[in-house]
C-alpha positions as CSV (number, residue, x, y, z in Angstrom):
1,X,-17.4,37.3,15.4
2,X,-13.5,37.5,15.4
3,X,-11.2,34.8,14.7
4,X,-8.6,33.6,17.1
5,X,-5.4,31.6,17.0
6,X,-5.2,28.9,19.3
7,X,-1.7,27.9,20.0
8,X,-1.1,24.1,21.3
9,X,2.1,22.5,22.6
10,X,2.4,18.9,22.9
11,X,5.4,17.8,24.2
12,X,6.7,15.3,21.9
13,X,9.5,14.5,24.6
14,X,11.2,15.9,27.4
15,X,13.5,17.9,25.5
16,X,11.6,18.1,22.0
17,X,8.4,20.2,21.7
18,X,6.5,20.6,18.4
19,X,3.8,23.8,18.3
20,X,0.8,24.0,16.0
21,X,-1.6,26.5,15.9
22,X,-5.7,26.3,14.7
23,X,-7.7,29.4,14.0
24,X,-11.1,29.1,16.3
25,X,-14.1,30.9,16.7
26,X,-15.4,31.6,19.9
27,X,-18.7,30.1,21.0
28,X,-21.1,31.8,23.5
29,X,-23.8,28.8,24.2
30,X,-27.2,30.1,25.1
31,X,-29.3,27.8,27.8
32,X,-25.6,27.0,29.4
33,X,-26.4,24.6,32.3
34,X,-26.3,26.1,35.2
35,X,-24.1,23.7,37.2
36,X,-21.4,23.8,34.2
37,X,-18.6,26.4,35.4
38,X,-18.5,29.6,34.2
39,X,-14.4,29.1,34.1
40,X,-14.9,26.8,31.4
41,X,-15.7,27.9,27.6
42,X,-16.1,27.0,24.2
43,X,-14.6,27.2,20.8
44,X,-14.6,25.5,17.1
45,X,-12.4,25.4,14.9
46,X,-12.9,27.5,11.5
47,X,-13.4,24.1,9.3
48,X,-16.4,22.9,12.2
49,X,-19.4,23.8,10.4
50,X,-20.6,26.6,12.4
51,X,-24.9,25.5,13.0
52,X,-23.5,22.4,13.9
53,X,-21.0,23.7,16.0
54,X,-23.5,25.1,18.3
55,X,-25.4,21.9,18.4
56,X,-22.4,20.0,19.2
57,X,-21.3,22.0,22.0
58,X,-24.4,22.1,23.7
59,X,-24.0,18.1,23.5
60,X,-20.4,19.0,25.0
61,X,-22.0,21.0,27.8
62,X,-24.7,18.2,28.3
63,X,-22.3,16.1,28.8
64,X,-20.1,18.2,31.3
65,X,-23.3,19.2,33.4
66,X,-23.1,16.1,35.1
67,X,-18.9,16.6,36.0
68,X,-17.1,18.6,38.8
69,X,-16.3,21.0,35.8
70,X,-15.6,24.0,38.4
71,X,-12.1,21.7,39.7
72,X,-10.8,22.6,36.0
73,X,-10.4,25.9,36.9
74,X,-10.3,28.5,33.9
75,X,-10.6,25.7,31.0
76,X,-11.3,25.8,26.7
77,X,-12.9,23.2,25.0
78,X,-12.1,23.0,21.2
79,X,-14.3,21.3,18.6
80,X,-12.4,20.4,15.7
81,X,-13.1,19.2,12.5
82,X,-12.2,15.8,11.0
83,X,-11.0,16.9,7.8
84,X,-7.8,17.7,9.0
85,X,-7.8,15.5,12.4
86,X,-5.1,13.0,11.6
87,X,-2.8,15.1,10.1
88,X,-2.9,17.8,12.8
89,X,-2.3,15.0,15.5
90,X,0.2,13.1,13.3
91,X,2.0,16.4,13.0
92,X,2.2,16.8,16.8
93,X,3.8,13.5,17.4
94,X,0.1,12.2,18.8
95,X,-1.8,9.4,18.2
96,X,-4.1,10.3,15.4
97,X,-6.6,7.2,16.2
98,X,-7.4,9.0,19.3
99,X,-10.2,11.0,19.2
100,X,-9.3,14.1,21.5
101,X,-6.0,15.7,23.6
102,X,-5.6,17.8,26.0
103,X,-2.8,20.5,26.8
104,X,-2.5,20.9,30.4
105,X,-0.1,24.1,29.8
106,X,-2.7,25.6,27.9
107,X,-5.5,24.7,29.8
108,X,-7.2,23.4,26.5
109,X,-9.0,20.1,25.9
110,X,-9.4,19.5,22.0
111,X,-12.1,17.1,20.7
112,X,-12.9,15.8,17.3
113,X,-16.2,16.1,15.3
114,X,-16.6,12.7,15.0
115,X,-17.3,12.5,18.5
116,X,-20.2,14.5,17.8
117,X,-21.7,12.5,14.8
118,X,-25.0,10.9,15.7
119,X,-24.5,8.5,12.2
120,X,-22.3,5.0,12.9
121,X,-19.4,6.4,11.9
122,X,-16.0,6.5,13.3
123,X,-17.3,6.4,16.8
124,X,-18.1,2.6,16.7
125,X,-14.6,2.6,15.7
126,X,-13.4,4.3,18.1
127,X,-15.5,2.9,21.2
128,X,-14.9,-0.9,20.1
129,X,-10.9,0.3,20.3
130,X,-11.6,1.3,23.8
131,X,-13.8,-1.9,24.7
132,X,-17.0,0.1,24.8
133,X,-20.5,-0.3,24.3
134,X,-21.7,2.2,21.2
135,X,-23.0,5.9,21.7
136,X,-20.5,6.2,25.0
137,X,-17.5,7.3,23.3
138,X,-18.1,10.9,24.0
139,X,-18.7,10.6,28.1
140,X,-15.5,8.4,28.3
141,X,-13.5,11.0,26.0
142,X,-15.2,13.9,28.5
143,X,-14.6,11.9,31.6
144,X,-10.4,10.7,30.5
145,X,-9.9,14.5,29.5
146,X,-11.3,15.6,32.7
147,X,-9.0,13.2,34.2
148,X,-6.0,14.9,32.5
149,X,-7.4,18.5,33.6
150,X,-8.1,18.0,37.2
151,X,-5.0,15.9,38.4
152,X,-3.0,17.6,35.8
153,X,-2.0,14.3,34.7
154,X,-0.1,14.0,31.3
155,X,0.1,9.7,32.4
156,X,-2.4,8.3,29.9
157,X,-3.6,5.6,31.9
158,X,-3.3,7.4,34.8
159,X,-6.0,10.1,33.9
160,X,-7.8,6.9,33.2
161,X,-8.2,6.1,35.9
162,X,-9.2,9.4,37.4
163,X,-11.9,9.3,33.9
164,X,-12.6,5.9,35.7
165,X,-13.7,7.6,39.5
166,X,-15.8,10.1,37.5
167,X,-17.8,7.8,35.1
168,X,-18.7,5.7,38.8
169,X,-19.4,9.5,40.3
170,X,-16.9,10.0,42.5
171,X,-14.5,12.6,43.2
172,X,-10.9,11.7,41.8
173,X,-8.5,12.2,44.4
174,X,-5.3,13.3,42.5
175,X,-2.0,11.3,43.2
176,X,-4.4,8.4,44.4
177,X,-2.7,6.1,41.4
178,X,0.6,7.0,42.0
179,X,3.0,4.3,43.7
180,X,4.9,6.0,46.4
181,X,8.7,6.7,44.8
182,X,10.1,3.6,47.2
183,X,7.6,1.0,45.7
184,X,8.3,-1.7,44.0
């Protein structure tokens, strides 16, 4: 299996962009659900362990199965482990509380392992941050990212609220959020 360089760009500002790049492995997921898109694949970073890479992503696609995944167009999904999680996002001018980013220029989505932890771990953490109930920190995360990826929305709350439409099964209509430029 070769080893690839992911490059990322968050844009720390209008007119200040920081780059980091993460080696990841490539990850072909046998039993991929049928209704997941076959635009969309996966990857883990070199620090994820690699059996439990597999097992996580097949949560990922799980997960995903039940999405419009096929109105991300060609998409990556990058596990990523912990160890270095903070520092990475820290690095890249991100909030490093938050449990996954996505790069809309890149077309990548990038979630951390601890989403993926089945022991009460960070997740409770995480979830009672976002006001919600335990063991549904990883469809919110899915369903905000989505948000992100579909509207290519970089507005936090506004992919939100896209995540939102999703979560209650419907459709996001892109721009739907958005006051008209004349409004109050």
């Amino acid at each position: 299996m070769k080893i690839f360089t992911a490059v990322i760009f968050l844009y720390v500002s209008l007119l200040n962009a920081q780059t980091t790049s993460i080696k990841i492995l490539p990850i072909d997921l046998p039993n991929r659900p049928a209704s997941l898109s076959h635009a969309i694949s996966f990857s883990c970073t070199t620090d994820y362990d690699p059996s439990q890479c597999l097992t996580s992503v097949a949560l990922l696609a799980k997960v995903l199965e039940r999405y419009p995944t096929e109105r991300m167009g060609q998409w990556t999904f990058v596990l990523a482990g912990s160890a270095h999680w903070r520092q990475t996002i820290k690095q890249l001018g991100g909030d490093p509380e938050s449990p996954a980013f996505s790069e809309l220029s890149a077309r990548v989505t990038v979630f951390e392992e601890e989403l993926f932890e089945t022991a009460d771990s960070r997740q409770s953490m995480v979830a009672r941050r976002f006001g919600l109930p335990p063991g549904s920190i990883l469809d919110y995360a899915v369903t905000h990212e989505m948000g992100h990826a579909i509207c290519g929305e970089r507005q936090e709350n506004l992919a939100e609220k896209y995540g939102l439409d999703l979560r209650r099964g419907i459709a996001p209509l892109c721009a739907t959020y958005r006051k008209p430029p004349n409004a109050p």
